[in-house]
KOLMARPA-189041 format. One record per residue: residue number from 0; residue in three letters; y, x, z of N, C-alpha, C in turn. Coordinates in Angstrom, 3 decimals. Each point is the difference from the previous one (the first is absolute). Layout:
NUM; ALA; Y; X; Z; Y; X; Z; Y; X; Z
...
//
This chain:
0; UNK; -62.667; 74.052; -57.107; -0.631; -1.261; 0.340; 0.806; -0.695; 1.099
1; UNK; 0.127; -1.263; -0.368; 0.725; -0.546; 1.317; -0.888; -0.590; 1.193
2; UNK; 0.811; 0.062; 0.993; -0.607; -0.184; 1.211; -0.148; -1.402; 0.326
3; UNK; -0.556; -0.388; 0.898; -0.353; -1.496; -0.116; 1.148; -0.563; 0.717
4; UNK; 0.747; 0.524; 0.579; 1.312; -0.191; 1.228; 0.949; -0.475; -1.893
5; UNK; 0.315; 1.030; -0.469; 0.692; -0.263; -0.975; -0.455; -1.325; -1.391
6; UNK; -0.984; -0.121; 0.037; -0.883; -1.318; -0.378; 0.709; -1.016; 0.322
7; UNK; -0.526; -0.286; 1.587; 0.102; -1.256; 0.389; 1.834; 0.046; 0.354
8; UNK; 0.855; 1.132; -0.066; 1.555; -0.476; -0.419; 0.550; -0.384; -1.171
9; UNK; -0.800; 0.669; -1.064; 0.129; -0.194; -1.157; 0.012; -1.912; -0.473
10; UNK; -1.412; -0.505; 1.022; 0.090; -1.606; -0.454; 0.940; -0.540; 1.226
11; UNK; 0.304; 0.799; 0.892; 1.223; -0.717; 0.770; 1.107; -0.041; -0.851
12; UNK; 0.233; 1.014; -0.589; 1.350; -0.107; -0.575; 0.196; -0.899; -0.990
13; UNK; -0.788; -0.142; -0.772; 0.051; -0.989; -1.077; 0.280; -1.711; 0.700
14; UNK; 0.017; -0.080; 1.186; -0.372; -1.227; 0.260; 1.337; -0.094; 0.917
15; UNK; 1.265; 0.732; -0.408; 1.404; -0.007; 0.889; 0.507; -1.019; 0.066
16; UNK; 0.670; -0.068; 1.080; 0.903; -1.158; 0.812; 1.085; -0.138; -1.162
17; UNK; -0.064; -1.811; -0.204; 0.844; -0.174; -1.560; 0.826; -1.224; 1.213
18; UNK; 1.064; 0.137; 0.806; -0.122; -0.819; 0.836; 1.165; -0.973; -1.015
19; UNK; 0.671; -1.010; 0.221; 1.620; -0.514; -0.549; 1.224; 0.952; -0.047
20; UNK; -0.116; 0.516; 1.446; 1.245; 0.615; -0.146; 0.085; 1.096; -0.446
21; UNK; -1.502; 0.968; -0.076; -0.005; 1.286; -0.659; 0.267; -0.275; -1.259
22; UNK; -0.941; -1.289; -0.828; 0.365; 0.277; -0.914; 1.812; -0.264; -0.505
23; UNK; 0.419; -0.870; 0.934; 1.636; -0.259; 0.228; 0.539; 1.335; -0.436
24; UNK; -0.609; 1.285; 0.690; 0.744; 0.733; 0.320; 0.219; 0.754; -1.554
25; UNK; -1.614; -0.137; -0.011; -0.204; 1.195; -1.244; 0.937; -0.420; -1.172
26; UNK; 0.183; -1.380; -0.502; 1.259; -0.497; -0.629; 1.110; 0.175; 0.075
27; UNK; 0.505; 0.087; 1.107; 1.385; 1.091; 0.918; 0.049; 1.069; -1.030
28; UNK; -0.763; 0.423; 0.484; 0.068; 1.637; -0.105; 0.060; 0.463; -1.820
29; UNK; -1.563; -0.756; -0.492; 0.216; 0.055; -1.608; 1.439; -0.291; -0.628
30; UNK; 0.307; -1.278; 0.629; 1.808; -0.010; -0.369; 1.300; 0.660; -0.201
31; UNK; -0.588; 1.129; 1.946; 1.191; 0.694; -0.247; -0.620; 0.974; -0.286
32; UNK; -0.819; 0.518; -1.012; -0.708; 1.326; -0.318; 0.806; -0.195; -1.576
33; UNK; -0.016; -1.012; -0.968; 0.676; -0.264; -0.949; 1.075; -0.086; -0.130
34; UNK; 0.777; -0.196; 1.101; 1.155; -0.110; 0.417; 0.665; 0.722; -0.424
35; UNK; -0.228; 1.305; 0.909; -0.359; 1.170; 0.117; 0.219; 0.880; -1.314
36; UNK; -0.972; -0.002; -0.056; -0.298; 0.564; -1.538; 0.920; -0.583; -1.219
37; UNK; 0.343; -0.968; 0.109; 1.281; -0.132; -1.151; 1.296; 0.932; 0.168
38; UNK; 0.014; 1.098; 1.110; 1.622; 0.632; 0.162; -0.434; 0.963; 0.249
39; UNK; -1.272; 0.830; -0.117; -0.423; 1.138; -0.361; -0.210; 0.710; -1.094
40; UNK; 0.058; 1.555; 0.037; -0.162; 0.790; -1.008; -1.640; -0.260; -0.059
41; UNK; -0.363; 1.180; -1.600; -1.145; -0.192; -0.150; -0.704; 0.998; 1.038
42; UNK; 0.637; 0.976; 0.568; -0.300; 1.142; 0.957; -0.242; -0.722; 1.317
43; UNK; 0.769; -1.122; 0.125; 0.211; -0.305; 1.554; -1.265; -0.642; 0.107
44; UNK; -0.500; -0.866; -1.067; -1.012; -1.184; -0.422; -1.146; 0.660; 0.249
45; UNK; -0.061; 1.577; -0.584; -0.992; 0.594; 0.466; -0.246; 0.557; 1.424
46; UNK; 0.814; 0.018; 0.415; 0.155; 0.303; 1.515; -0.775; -0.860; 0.941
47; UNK; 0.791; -1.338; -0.564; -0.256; -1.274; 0.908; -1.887; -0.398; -0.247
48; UNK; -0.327; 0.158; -1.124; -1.362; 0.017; 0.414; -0.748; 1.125; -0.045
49; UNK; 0.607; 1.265; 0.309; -0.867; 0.242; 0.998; 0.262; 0.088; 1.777
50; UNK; 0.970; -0.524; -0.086; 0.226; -0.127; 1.513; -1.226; -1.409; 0.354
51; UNK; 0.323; -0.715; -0.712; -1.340; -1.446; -0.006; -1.754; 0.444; -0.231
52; UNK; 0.121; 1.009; -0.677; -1.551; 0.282; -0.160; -0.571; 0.916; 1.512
53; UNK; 0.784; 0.864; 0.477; 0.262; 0.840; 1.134; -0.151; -0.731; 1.276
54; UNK; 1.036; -1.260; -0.079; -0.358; -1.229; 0.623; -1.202; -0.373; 0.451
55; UNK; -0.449; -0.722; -1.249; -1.179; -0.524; -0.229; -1.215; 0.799; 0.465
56; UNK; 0.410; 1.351; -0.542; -1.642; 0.987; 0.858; -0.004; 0.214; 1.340
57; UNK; 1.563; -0.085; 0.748; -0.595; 0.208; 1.399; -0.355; -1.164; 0.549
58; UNK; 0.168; -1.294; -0.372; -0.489; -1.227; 0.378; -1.282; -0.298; -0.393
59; UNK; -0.396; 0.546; -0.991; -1.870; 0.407; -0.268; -0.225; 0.760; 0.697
60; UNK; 0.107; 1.179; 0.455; -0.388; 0.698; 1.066; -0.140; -0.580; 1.661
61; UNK; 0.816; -0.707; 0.041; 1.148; -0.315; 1.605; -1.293; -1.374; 0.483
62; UNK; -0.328; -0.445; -1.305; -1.278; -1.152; -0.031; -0.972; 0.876; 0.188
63; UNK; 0.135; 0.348; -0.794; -1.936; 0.434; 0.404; -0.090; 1.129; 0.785
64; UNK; 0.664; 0.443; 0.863; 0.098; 0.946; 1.421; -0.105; -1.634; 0.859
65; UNK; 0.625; -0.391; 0.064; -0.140; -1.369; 1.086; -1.259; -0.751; -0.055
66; UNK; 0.001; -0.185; -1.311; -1.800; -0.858; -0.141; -1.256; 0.453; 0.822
67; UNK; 0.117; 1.564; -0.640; -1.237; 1.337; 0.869; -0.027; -0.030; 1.345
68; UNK; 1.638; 0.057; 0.155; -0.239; 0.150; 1.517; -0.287; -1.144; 0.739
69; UNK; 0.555; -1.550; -0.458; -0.350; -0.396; 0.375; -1.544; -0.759; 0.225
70; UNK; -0.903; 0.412; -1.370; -1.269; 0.001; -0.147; -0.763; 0.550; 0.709
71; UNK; 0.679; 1.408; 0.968; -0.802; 1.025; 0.351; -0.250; -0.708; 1.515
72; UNK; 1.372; -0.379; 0.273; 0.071; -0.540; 1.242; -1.035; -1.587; 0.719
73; UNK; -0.245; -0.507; -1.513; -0.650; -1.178; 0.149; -1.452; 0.157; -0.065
74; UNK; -0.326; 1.179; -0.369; -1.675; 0.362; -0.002; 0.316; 0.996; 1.343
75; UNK; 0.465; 0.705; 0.982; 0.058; 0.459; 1.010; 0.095; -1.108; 1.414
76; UNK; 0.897; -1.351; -0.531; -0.363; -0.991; 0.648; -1.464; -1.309; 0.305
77; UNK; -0.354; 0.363; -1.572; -1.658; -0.423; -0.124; -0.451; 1.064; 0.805
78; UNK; -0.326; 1.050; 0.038; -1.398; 0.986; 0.325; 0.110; -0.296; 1.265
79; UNK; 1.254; 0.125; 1.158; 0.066; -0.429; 1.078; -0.369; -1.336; 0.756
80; UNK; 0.019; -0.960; -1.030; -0.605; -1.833; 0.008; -1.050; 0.741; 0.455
81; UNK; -0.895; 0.607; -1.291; -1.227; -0.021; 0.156; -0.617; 1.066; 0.974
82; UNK; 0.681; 0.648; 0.537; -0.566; 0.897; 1.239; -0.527; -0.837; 1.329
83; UNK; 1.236; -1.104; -0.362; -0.128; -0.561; 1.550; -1.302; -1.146; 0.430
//
């Protein structure tokens, strides 16, 4: 069962920073990912994504360690409001 911490990241995440230049970037990058991949073997091709999927999970992780904590920190800063 998921936890409600993981809930309410779950609709954070969906709602990510799509800024100009990220998406600038992400075009960059798709570019030279094809690039790329035109002067590779079929071995290397497999390599390369999973070096990108590997990627990709510690930056799902790397988020939602930061979200928690920083969630945890923002209800430890409420309870203290309300002490005073």
């Amino acid at each position: 069962m998921e936890s409600m911490i993981e809930k309410i990241y779950d609709t954070y995440a969906e709602g990510k920073i799509n800024s100009e230049s990220i998406q600038k970037l992400a075009v960059e990058i798709e570019t030279h990912k094809k690039q790329l991949k035109e002067n590779l073997s079929k071995k290397q091709k497999k390599l390369l994504l999973r070096i990108e999927d590997e990627k990709e999970l510690i930056t799902e992780i790397s988020n939602s360690v930061t979200f928690v904590a920083g969630f945890k920190m923002g209800l430890k800063i409420g309870y203290e409001l309300c002490e005073e």
